[in-house]
N, C-alpha and C positions, 0 to 999 in steps of 0.2 A: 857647326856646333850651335848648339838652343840654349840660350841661357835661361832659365828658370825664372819667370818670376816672380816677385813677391806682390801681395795685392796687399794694400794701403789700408789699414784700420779705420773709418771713419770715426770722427768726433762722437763724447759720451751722448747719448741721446739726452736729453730733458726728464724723462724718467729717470735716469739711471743716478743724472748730478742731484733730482728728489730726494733718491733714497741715501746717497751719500749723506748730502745738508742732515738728512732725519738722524741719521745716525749719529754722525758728529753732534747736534742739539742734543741727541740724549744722553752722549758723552761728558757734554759741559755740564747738565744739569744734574747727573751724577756727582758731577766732580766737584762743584757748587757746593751739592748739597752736605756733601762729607765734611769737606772745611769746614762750614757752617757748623756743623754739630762738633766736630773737635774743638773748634773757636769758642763756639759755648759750653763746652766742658774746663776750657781753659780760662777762662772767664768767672764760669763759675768757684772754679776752685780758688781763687783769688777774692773771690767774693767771699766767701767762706773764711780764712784766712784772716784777712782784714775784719771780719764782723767778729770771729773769737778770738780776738783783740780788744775790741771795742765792749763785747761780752763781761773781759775777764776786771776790767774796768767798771762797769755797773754793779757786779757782783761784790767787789771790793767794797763798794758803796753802802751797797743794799745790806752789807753784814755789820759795816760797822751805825746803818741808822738804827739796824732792828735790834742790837744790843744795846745799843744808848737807849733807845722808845722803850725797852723793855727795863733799865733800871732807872731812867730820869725820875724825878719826883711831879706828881701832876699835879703840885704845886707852886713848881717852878713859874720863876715870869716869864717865859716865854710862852705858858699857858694860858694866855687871857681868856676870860669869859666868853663859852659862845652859846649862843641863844638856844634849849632843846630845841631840836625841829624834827621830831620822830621821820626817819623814811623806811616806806615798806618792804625796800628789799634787804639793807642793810643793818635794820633797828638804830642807824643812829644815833635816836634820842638818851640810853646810856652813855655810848662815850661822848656826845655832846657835854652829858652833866659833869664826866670824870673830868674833859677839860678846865670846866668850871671848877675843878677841884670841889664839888658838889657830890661825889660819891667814892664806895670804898675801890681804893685799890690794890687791896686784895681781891678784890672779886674778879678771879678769872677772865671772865667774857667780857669784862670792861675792860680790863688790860688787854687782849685781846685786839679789840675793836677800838683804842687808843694806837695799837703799835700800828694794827694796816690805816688807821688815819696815818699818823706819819709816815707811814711810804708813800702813799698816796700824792701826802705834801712833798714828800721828795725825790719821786720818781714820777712825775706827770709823763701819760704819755699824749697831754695835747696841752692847749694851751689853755683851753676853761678849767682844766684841772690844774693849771699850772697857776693859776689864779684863786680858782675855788676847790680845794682836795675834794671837797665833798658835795653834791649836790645842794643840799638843806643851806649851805652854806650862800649862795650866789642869792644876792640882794635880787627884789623886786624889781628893784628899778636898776638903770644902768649908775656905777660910782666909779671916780676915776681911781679907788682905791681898794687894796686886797687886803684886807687885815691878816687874814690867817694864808695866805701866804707865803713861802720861801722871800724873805726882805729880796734877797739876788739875784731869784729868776722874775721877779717884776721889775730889778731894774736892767735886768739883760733885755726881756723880751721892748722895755722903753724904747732903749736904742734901735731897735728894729722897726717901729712906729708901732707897738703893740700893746693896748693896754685898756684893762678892765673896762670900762666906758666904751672901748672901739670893735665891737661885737658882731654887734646889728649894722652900725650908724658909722659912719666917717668911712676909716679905713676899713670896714667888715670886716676881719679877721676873720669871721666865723664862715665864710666864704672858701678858708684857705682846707683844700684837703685834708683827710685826717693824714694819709701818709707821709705828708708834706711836713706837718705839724710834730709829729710824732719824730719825723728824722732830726727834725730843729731841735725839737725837745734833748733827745740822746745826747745829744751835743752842748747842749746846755750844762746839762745832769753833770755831765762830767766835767765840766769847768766851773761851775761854780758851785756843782751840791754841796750838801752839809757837810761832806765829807770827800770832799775833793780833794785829789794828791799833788794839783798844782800841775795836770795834764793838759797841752794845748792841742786846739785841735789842727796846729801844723806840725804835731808830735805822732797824729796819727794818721798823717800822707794819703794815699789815694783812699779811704776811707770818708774823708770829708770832701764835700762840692756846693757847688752854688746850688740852691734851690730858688724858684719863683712862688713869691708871695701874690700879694696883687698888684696892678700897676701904678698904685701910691706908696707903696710900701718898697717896689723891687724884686730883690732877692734876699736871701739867707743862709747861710754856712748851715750844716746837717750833716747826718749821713747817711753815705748812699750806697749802691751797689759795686760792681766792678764796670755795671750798664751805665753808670751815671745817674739811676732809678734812687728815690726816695727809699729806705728800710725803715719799715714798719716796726715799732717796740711797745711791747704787753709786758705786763705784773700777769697775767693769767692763761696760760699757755693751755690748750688742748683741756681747757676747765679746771685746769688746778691753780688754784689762789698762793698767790707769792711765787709765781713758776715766773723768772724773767726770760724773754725769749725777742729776737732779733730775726724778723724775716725782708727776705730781699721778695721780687715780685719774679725773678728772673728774665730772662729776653722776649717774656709774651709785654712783660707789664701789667700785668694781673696777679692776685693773689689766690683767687681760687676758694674765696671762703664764703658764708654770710657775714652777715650782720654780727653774729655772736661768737663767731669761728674763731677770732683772737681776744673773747675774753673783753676787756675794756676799750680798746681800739676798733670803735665802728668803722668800717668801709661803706663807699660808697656803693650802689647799687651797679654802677657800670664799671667798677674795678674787679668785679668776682669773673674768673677766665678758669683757666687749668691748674691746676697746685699743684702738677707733677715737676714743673720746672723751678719751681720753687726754692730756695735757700734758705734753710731755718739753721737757727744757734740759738742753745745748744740742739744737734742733730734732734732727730723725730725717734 
């Protein structure tokens, strides 16, 4: 009797365990990739979430400054005299005078260009405006002092090592990103504006984080993403004036704009990336 036999499969060849490894690599990096984009969908939507919150807070704000700016008397004292200093894109040289209580206001366009100075003074989205609302306004030279400033966001920004005189010189402030400034700022607004409800911003949990100043300065509380990324905040959204609007940069870290793309908040030249990832409040 012959018994049959069986002949012994040699080991995979070296080609063969290639084409395996290929395959399985492109397996992982399918599978990577999925995640990733669910993980940033999940992310995002938390971003979102958290920022109209933060949103529904500055609005709160922003209605009850523009009612007050709009029946105060501009010759109240908290109106002190401020010097005309005409600027060419905003005509300030009337509502300069109306401060001064130097003109009618009845006149429209000075009421007008009184009430966006006051938002300006009370929604800074950096910190030269959180100092000076208005350009014309910012002394020649460096002062350690803001007259027409918010009295509470000069002495919040103090605490922080920040303050009119430290610009250029000492701590440079003006060093400090705009998005970086901007997140500071929202977080400011809300704790100590004119019209703050007495909100902290350990009231608004993963919306605020540490942000880096300079390295004399530290850090600073803000708000940021769901990325731990600074959120950028404009009075001027997509070119319309008084539009508040809160954008994240999303998982590129870039905002995808120019220069003039958000209105009053300049961007830096290496922050413009893709805006499709983007996270705006309120939506586009």
């Amino acid at each position: 009797m012959h018994l049959k036999k069986h002949r012994r499969r040699g080991a995979f060849s070296l080609v063969e365990l290639l084409v395996v490894l290929a395959i399985i690599a492109v397996l992982i990096t399918l599978t990577a990739a999925a995640v990733m984009r669910f993980s940033d969908i999940g992310v995002g939507g938390a971003t979102k979430t958290n920022l109209n919150k933060v949103h529904l807070k500055l609005t709160e704000q922003w209605k009850g400054v523009t009612d007050g700016a709009g029946k105060e008397s501009l010759e109240s004292p908290i109106n002190t005299a401020v010097p005309p200093a005409p600027h060419p894109q905003y005509s300030y040289s009337s509502a300069a005078v109306a401060l001064s209580g130097g003109a009618n206001y009845a006149d429209e366009r000075v009421r007008k260009q009184y009430v966006a100075l006051r938002q300006r003074q009370a929604f800074p989205a950096s910190f030269a405006e959180a100092f000076w609302p208005h350009p014309s306004l910012k002394p020649a030279s460096p002062q350690k002092t803001a007259p027409f400033a918010w009295p509470a966001y000069v002495a919040y920004l103090a605490e922080l090592g920040i303050t009119p005189d430290q610009e250029a010189t000492g701590a440079s402030w003006g060093t400090i990103p705009q998005d970086v400034q901007a997140a500071v700022c929202v977080l400011m607004i809300i704790q100590k504006g004119p019209k703050n409800t007495g909100t902290t911003g350990d009231e608004l949990g993963s919306a605020v984080g540490q942000l880096p100043l300079t390295p004399l300065q530290g850090t600073a509380r803000g708000v940021v993403d769901a990325w731990k990324h600074p959120v950028l905040f404009t009075r001027r959204y997509q070119g319309k004036d008084a539009t508040l609007a809160l954008v994240s940069c999303g998982p590129d870290m870039k905002f995808g704009v120019d220069a003039t793309g958000y209105g009053d908040a300049t961007l830096a030249v290496g922050n413009q990336g893709d805006a499709r990832d983007n996270v705006v409040v309120p939506g586009q």
